[in-house]
matplotlib code that plots the C-alpha trace (Angstrom):
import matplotlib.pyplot as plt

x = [0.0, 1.5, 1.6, 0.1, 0.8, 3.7, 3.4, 5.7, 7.0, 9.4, 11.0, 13.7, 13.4, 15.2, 15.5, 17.8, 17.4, 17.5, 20.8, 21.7, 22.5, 21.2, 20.3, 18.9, 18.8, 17.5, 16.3, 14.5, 13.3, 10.0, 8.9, 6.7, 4.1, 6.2, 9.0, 12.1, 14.4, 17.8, 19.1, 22.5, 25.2, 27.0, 25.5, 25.0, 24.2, 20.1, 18.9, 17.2, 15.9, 14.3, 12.6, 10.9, 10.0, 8.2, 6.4, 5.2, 7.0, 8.7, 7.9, 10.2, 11.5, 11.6, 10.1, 7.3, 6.7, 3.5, 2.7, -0.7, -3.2, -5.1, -1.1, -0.9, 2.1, 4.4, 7.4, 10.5, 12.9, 16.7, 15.8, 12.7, 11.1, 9.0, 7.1, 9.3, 5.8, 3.8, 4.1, 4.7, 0.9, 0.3, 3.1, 2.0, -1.5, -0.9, -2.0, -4.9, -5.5, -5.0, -7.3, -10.5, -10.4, -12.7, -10.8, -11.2, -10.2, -7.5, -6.3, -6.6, -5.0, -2.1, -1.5, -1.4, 1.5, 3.7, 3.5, 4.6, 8.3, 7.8, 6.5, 3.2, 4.6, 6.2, 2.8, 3.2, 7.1, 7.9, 11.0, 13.4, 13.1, 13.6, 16.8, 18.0, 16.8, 13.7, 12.8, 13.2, 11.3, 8.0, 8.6, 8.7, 5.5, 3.8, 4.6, 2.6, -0.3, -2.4, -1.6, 0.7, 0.8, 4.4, 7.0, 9.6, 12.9, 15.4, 18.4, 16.6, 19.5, 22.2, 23.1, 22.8, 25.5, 25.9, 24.4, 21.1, 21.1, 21.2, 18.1, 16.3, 17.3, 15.8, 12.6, 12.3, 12.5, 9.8, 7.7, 7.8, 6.8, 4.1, 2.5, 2.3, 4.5, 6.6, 9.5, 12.0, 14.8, 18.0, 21.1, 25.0, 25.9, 26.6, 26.1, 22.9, 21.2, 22.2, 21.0, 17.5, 16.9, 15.2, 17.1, 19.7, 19.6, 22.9, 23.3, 25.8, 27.4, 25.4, 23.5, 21.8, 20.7, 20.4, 23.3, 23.1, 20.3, 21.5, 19.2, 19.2, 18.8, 18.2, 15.5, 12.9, 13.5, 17.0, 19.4, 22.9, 23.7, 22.5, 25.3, 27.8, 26.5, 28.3, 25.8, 25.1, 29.3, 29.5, 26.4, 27.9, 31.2, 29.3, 27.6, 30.7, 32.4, 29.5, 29.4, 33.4, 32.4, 29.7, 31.9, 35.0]
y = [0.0, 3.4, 6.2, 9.6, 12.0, 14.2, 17.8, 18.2, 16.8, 17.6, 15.1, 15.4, 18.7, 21.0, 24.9, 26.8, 30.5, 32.7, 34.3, 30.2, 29.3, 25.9, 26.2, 22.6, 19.4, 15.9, 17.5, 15.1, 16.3, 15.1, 16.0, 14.4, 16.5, 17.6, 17.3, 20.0, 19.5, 21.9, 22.3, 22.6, 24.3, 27.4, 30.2, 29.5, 26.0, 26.2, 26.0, 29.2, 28.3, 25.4, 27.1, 29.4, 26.1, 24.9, 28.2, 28.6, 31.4, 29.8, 26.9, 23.9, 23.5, 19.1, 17.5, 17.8, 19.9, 18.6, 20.3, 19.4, 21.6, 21.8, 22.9, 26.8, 28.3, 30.4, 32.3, 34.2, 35.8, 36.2, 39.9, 41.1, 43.2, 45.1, 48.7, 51.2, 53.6, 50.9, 49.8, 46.4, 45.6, 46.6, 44.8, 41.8, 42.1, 42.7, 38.8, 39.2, 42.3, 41.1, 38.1, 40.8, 39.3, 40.8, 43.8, 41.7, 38.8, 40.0, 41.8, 38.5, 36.9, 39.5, 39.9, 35.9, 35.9, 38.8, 36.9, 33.7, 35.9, 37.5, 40.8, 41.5, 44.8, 46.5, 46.4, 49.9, 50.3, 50.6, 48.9, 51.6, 51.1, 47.7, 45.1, 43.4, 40.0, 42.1, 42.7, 39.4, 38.1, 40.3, 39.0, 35.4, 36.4, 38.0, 34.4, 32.9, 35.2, 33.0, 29.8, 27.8, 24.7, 24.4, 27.2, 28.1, 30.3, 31.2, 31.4, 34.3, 34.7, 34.8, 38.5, 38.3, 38.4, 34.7, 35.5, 36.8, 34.0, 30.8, 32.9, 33.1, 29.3, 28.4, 30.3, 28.7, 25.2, 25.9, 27.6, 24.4, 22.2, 24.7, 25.5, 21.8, 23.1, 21.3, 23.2, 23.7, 25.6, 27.4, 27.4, 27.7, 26.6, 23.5, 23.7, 25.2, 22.7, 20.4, 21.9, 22.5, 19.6, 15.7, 16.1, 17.5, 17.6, 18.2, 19.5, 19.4, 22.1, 23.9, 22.5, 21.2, 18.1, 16.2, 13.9, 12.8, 13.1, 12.8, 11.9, 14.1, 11.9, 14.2, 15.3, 17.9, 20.3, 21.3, 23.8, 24.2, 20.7, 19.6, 22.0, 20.1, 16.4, 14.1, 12.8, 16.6, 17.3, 13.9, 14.6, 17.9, 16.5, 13.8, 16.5, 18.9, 15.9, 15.2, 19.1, 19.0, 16.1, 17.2, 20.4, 19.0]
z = [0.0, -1.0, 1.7, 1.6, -1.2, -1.2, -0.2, -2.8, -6.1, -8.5, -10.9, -14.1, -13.6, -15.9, -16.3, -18.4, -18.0, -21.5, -21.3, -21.6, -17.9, -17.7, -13.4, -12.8, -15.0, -13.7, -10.5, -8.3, -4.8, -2.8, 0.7, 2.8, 4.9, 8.1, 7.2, 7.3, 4.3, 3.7, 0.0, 0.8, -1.9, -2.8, -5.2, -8.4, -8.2, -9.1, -5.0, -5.7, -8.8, -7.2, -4.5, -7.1, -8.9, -5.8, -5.5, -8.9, -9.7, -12.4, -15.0, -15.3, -19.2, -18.6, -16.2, -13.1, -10.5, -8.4, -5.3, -3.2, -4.2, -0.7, 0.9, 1.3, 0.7, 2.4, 1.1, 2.4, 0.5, 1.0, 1.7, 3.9, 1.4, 3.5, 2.8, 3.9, 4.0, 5.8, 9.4, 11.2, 11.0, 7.7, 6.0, 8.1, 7.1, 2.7, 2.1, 4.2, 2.4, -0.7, -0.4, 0.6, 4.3, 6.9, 9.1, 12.3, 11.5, 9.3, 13.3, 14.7, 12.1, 12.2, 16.2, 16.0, 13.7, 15.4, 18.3, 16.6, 16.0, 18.8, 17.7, 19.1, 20.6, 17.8, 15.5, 15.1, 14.2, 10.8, 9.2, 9.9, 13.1, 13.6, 13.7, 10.6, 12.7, 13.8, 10.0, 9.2, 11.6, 10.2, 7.1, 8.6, 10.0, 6.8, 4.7, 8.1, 8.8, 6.0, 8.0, 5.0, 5.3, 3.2, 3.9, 1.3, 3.1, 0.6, 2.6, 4.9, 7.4, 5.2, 5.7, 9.7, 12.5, 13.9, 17.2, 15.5, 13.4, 15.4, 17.4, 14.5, 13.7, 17.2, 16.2, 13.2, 14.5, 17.0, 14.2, 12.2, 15.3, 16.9, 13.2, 11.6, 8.7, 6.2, 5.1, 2.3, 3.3, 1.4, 2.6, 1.9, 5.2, 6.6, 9.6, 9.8, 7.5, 9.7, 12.8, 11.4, 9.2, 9.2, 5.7, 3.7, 0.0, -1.3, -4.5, -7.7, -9.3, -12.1, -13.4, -10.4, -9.2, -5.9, -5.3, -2.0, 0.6, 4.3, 7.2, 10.6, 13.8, 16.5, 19.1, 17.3, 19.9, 19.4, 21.1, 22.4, 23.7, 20.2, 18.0, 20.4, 20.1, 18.2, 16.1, 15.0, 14.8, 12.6, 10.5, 9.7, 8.8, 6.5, 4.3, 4.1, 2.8, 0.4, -0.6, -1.6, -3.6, -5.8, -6.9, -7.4]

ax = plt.figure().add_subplot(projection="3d")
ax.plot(x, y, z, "-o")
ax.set_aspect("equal")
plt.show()
C-alpha cells in the first residue's frame, strides 16, 4: 500500500534561464508533509531556482513539479522586502488584504502571527526602526499570517550576524513544530542545515541536481547541547564531505 501524497514533487526537472545558464537538469526532490528539508550548496548552483520552482513562480523546461493543491504556501525571500511607507501591522496584514479578508479577522489573524516571531509589541514600528533580525522576523510572520501549510525560506538569514542568526534558527524550528509546517529551506551553510533539518539535499554544481540526501537523527526540539553532540558534529562532517564532492 503506498503512503500519503507528497506535499511536494518535483521530478527530471530542468530549467535553463534565457541568457543560456542551464540552473537545474534531472532534479529530483520530494517532501513528505512535516518534514524539514535543507538544499544545501553554494550560489549559483540552481537552489534558488528550485525554491521558485516549488512556489510557482517559475515553470520547469523538462520535467514535473507537483505540489498538493489543498497545501498553502508560504514564502521568504533572502531579503525582507518590507514597505518602507507601511508599518509592522500593515506589512504583516498585505496577504490578508489582498485576499479581501474581513478587518477583524485579518487583526486577529495578524496579532497571531507577530507573536509567533515575537512581535506582538512593535505592530506599530515601521522597518526603519527595527533590527535586521527584527525585520526578518515580520517577514517570517507576513509568509505565516495565512496559515501555510508548506513554507519556502530562501536562505533568509544569510546577511545576519551569527548571534542573531542561530536565534532566529531556534525560532524557526519551533515555528515548524508549533504550526504543523513542512519546510523547504535554502542554505550555503553546513552547519545550519544540519541543525535544522530531518534532511539535507545536497546539490551538484550547475546544473543542479540532488546527489546525496543525508538523514538528521536528533531530538525535534534542538538547542545548544544539540550543536555540540556528536551525532550533530558527525552529520555535519558527512555532508561537508558530500558538498566538496559534488563540486570537485
Amino acid at each position: 500500500m503506498s503512503g500519503p501524497a507528497p506535499v511536494l514533487s518535483m521530478r527530471g526537472v530542468a530549467v535553463r534561464y534565457p541568457n543560456g545558464v542551464h540552473a537545474l537538469g534531472g532534479f529530483d526532490l520530494s517532501l513528505a508533509r512535516g518534514e524539514f528539508v535543507s538544499l544545501l550548496g553554494p550560489s549559483g548552483c540552481g537552489k534558488s531556482t528550485a525554491l521558485r520552482l516549488a512556489a510557482g513562480l517559475l515553470g520547469a523546461d523538462a520535467g514535473r513539479v507537483e505540489r498538493d493543491a489543498s497545501a498553502r504556501l508560504g514564502f521568504v525571500f533572502q531579503e525582507p522586502t518590507l514597505m518602507p511607507w507601511a508599518d509592522v501591522f500593515d506589512n504583516v496584514r498585505l496577504p490578508l488584504r489582498l485576499q479581501g479578508r474581513p478587518t477583524g479577522e485579518a487583526r486577529d489573524a495578524v496579532m497571531r502571527a507577530l507573536a509567533g516571531v515575537g512581535l506582538a509589541d512593535f505592530a506599530q514600528a515601521y522597518p526603519r526602526e527595527l533590527s535586521g533580525g527584527m525585520r526578518m522576523r515580520v517577514s517570517i510572520a507576513r509568509a505565516l499570517v495565512t496559515r501555510p501549510a508548506l513554507l519556502l525560506l530562501d536562505e533568509p538569514f544569510a546577511a545576519l550576524d551569527e548571534i542573531t542568526r542561530q536565534r532566529l534558527d531556534d525560532d524557526l524550528l519551533r515555528l515548524w513544530r508549533d504550526e504543523d509546517l513542512t519546510v523547504l529551506f535554502v542554505t550555503h551553510s553546513v552547519w545550519e542545515s544540519v541543525y535544522l533539518s530531518t534532511r539535507v539535499a545536497v546539490l551538484s554544481a550547475r546544473p543542479g541536481r540532488v546527489v546525496e540526501t543525508l538523514e538528521v537523527t536528533g531530538p525535534a526540539r534542538r538547542d545548544e547541547s544539540f550543536r555540540a553532540s556528536e551525532g550533530y558534529v558527525r552529520t555535519c562532517v558527512r555532508a561537508s564531505a558530500a558538498l566538496r564532492a559534488a563540486h570537485a
